[in-house]
ZAMARGU-4260 file (C-alpha; in steps of 0.2 Angstrom, whole numbers, plus 5000, padded with zeros to 4 digits):
<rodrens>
0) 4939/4608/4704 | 4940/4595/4717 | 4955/4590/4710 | 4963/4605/4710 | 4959/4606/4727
5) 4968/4595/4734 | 4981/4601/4725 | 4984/4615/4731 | 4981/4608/4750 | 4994/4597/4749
10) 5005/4612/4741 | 5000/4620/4757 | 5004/4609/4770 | 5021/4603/4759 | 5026/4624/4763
15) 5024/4623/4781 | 5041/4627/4783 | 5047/4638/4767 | 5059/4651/4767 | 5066/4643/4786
20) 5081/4629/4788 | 5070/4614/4792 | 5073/4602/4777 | 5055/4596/4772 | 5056/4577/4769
25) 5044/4564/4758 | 5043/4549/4765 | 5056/4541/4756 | 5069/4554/4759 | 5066/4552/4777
30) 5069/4533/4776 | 5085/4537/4765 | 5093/4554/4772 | 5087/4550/4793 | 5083/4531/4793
35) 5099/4522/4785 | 5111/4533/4787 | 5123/4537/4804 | 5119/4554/4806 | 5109/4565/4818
40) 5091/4572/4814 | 5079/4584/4824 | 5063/4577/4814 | 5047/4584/4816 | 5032/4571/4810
45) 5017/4579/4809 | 4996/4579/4802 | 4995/4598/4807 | 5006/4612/4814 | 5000/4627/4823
50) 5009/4642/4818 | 5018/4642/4836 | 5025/4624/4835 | 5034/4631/4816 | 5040/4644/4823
55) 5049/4637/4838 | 5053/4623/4827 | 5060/4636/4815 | 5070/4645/4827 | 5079/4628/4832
60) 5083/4623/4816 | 5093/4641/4813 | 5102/4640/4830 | 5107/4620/4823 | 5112/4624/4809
65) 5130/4618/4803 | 5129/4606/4817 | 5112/4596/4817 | 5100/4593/4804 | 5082/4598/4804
70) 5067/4591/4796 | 5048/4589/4793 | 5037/4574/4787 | 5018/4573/4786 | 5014/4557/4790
75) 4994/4560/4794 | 4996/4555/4812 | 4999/4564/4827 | 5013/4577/4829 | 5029/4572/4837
80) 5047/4579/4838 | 5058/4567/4838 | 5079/4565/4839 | 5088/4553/4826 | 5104/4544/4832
85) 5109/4533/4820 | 5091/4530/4813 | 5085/4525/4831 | 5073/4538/4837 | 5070/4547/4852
90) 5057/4555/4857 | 5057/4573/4863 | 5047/4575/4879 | 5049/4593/4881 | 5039/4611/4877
95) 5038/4616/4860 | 5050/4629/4862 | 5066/4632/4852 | 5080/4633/4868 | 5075/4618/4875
100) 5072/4608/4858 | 5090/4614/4855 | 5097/4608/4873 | 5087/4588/4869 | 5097/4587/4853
105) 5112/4593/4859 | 5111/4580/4875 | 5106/4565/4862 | 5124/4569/4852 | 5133/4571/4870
110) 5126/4554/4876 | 5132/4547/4860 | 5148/4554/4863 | 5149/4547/4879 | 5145/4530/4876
115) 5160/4530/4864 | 5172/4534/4876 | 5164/4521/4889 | 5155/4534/4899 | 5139/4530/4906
120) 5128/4548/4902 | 5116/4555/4915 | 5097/4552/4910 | 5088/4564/4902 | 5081/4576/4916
125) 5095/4571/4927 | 5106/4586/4933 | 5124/4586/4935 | 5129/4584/4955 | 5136/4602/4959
130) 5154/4598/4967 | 5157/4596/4983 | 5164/4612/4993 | 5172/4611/5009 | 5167/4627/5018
135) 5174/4621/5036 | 5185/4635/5037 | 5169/4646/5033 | 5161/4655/5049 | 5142/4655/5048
140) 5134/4672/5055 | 5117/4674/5058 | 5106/4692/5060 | 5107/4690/5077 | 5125/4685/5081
145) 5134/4695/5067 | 5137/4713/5076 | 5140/4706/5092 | 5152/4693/5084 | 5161/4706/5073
150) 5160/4721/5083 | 5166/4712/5099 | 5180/4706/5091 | 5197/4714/5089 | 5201/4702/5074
155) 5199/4707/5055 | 5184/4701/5046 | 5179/4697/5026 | 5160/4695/5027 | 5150/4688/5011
160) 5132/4693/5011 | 5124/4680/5001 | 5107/4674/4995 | 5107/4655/4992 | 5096/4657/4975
165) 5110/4669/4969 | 5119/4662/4954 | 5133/4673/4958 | 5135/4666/4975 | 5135/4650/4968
170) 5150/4653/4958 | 5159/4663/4973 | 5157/4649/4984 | 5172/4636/4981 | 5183/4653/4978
175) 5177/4658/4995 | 5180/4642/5003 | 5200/4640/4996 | 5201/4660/5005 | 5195/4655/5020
180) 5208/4641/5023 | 5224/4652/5016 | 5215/4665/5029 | 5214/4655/5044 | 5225/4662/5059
185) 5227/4678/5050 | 5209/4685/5044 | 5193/4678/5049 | 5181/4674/5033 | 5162/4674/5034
190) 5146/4672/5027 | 5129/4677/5030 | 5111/4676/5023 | 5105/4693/5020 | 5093/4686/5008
195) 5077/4682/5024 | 5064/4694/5026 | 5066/4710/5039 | 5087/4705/5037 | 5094/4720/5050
200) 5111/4714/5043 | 5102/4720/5024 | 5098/4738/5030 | 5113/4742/5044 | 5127/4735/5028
205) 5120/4743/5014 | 5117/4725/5005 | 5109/4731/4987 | 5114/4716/4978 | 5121/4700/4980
210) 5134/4692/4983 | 5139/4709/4994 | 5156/4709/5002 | 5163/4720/5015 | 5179/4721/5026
215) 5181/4725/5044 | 5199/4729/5050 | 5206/4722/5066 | 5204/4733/5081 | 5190/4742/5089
220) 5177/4745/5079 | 5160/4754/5079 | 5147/4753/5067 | 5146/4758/5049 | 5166/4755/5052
225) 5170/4742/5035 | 5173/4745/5018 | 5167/4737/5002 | 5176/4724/4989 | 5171/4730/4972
230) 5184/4719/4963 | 5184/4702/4954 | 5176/4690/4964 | 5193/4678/4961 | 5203/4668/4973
235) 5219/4678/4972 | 5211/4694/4970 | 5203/4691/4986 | 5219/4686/4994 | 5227/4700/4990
240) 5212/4713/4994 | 5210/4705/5011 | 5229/4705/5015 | 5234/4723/5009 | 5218/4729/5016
245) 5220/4722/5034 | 5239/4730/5034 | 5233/4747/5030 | 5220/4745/5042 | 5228/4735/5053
250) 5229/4746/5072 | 5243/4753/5080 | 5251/4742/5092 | 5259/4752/5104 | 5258/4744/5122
255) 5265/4746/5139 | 5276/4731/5143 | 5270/4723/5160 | 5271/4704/5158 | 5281/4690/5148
260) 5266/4683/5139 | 5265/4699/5131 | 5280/4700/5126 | 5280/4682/5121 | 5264/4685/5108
265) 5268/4699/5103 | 5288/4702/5100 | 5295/4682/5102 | 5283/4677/5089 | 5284/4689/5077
270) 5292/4691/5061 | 5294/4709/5060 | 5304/4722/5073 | 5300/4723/5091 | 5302/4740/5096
275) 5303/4747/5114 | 5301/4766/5122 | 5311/4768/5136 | 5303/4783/5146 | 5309/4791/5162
280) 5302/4785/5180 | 5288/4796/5186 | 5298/4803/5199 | 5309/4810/5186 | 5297/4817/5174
285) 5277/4818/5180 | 5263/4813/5169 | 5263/4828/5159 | 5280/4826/5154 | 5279/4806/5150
290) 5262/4809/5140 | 5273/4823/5129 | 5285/4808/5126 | 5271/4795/5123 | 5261/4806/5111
295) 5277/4811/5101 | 5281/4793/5097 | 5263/4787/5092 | 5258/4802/5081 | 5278/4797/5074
300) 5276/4780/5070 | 5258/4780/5065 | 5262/4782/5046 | 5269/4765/5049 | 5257/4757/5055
305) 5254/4744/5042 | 5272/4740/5043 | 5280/4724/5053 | 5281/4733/5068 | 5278/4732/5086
310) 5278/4742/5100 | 5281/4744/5117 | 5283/4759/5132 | 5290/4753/5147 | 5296/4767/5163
315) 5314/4767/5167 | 5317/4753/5181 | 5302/4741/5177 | 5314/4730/5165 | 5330/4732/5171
320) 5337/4717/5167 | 5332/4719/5148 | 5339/4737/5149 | 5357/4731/5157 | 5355/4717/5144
325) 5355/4730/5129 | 5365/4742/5138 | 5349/4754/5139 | 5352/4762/5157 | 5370/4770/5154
330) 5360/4778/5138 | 5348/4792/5145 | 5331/4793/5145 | 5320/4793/5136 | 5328/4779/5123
335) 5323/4767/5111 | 5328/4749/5108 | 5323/4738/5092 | 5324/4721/5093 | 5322/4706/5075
340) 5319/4691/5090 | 5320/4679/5072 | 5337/4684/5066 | 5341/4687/5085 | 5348/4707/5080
345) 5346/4722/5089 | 5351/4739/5088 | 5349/4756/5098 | 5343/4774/5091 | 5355/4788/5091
350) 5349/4805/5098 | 5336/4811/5106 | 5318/4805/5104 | 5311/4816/5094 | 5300/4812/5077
355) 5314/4816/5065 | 5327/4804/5074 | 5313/4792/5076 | 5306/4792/5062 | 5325/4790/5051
360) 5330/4775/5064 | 5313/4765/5059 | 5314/4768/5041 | 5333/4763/5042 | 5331/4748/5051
365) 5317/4744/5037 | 5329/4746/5024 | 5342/4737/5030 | 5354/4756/5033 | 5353/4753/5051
370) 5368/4747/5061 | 5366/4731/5070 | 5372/4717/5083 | 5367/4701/5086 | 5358/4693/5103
375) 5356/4676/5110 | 5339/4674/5120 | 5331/4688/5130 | 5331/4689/5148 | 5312/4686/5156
380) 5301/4698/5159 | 5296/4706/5173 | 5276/4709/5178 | 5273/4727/5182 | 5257/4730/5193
385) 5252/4747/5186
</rodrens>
């Protein structure tokens, strides 16, 4: 009776992991299959097993299999979980459970894989140093400088709302970075943490998840005045987002001409077409009748806002140098002058000013249809006192 017994116990404890992909072992398989050959083994020694320890060990052994062996031996000492290189053992240090028995083994064959090529592996524990992110061109906002920094500001903003335990944020961050610096000059790009208890910048922004990312377009602005990027959270889908957005949101630029620098920052340096509205003095037409001029003009060339385009009003007489220049003041009043102060071209609108003419000489002149002459520099500016 005893004898049959102990048969049947060891029966028992030989079935600990029946029907699963651990590979039970005798003692002298283990020396012949894990020992003396130059392979890798996950090798569970054991007296007893609880019936979590096999099944975590179980689950290991399936998500190994094909690439890492799996194996039991009793050896009527104390349980261990141990990792075979090339019959040198080492020692798992871990939690019973099956991901992070799966993550040891798979760092054992990446250190051994590494020391073959002559690379020193990181120890066990040890994580890998995120890289290094140059966030420079990065502005920093805080819950008490953001409205007055963006809603004072006549500039264009990208704002990330982030939360530094955010994953997603994580990632964004070198992406963020590389747009900030293709930005500089042209678009400010911000982040701020809306992740601190009682964030105003969480309410008044809507921030329901993070990272969060909203647009304010140049100009004035008031509040609840941005809108929300919902696309790929890319490099060049951000570029592109934050440049077509800031067109079609750019302001209207439509100024009275009173000084050089303004003319200097706003038509000498640009790239697109300077355009100028030449009115009649005030004598010659009151308020009422220049305001009719203005407004016809604006609500005209406000469809193209988002176009290279600048403009200026100026009264008849204030620049009269630039008008005899352009021959502007043998023309009528009110007229229109365009001017390209990078390929030094101008030309002059046919007709009277109304929004059919003005709107057909701007799209011509876009399109290349308009009739043009060349310049060499521009006679200065003079400052009107208003």
């Amino acid at each position: 009776m005893k004898a049959i017994l102990f048969g049947l116990l060891i029966a028992v404890s030989l079935a600990n992991f029946s029907g699963t992909d651990v590979q039970e072992l005798t003692q002298d398989d283990f020396k012949g299959k894990v020992q003396d050959q130059k392979t890798f083994w996950v090798i569970v020694e054991y007296s007893q097993l609880n019936q979590e320890q096999r099944t975590q060990v179980s689950l290991a052994a399936e998500a190994l299999k094909g690439m890492i062996n799996v194996g039991a031996v009793q050896n009527g000492e104390n349980t261990t979980l141990r990792v075979y290189s090339n019959g040198q053992a080492i020692e798992y240090p871990g939690e019973w459970e099956a991901q992070e028995i799966v993550n040891f083994a798979f760092d054992q064959v990446r250190d051994f894989a590494f020391k073959r090529v002559g690379k020193v592996p990181k120890k066990q524990g040890e994580k890998t140093p995120e890289p290094q992110i140059d966030e420079s061109d990065v502005i920093v906002l805080t819950d008490d400088n953001l409205d007055e920094t963006i809603l004072n500001s006549k500039e264009a903003w990208f704002v990330e709302f982030y939360a530094p335990w955010c994953g997603h944020c994580k990632k964004l961050a070198p992406e963020w970075a590389k747009l900030a610096t293709s930005l500089k000059g042209e678009i400010k790009v911000a982040k701020i943490d809306a992740s601190v208890e009682g964030s105003k910048a969480k309410t008044k922004y809507k921030v329901e998840g993070f990272p969060t990312i909203r647009f304010f377009g140049a100009g004035e602005k008031v509040d609840g005045d941005f809108e929300s990027f919902d696309g790929a959270r890319d490099y060049n889908t951000l570029l592109s987002y934050a440049r077509e957005t800031n067109r079609r949101l750019k302001p209207l630029f439509f100024e009275q001409l009173v000084n050089q620098q303004q003319f200097t920052d706003n038509c000498m340096k640009s790239n697109g077409l300077c355009i100028l509205l030449f009115v009649p003095h005030i004598y010659d037409c009151d308020q009422e009748c220049r305001d009719a001029y203005l407004n016809t003009y604006r609500e005209t060339v406000k469809p193209l806002k988002s176009k290279p385009l600048v403009h200026f009003w100026s009264q008849a007489g204030d620049q009269y140098e630039l008008e005899e220049q352009f021959g502007m003041s043998g023309a009528g009043y009110p007229s229109v002058l365009a001017l390209s102060p990078k390929k030094q071209l101008f030309s002059k609108m046919r007709g009277s000013l109304t929004s059919a003419n003005v709107d057909r000489f701007l799209n011509n002149l876009l399109s290349g249809k308009e009739q043009v002459s060349r310049f060499g520099s521009v006679v200065p500016i003079e400052e009107v006192k208003n």
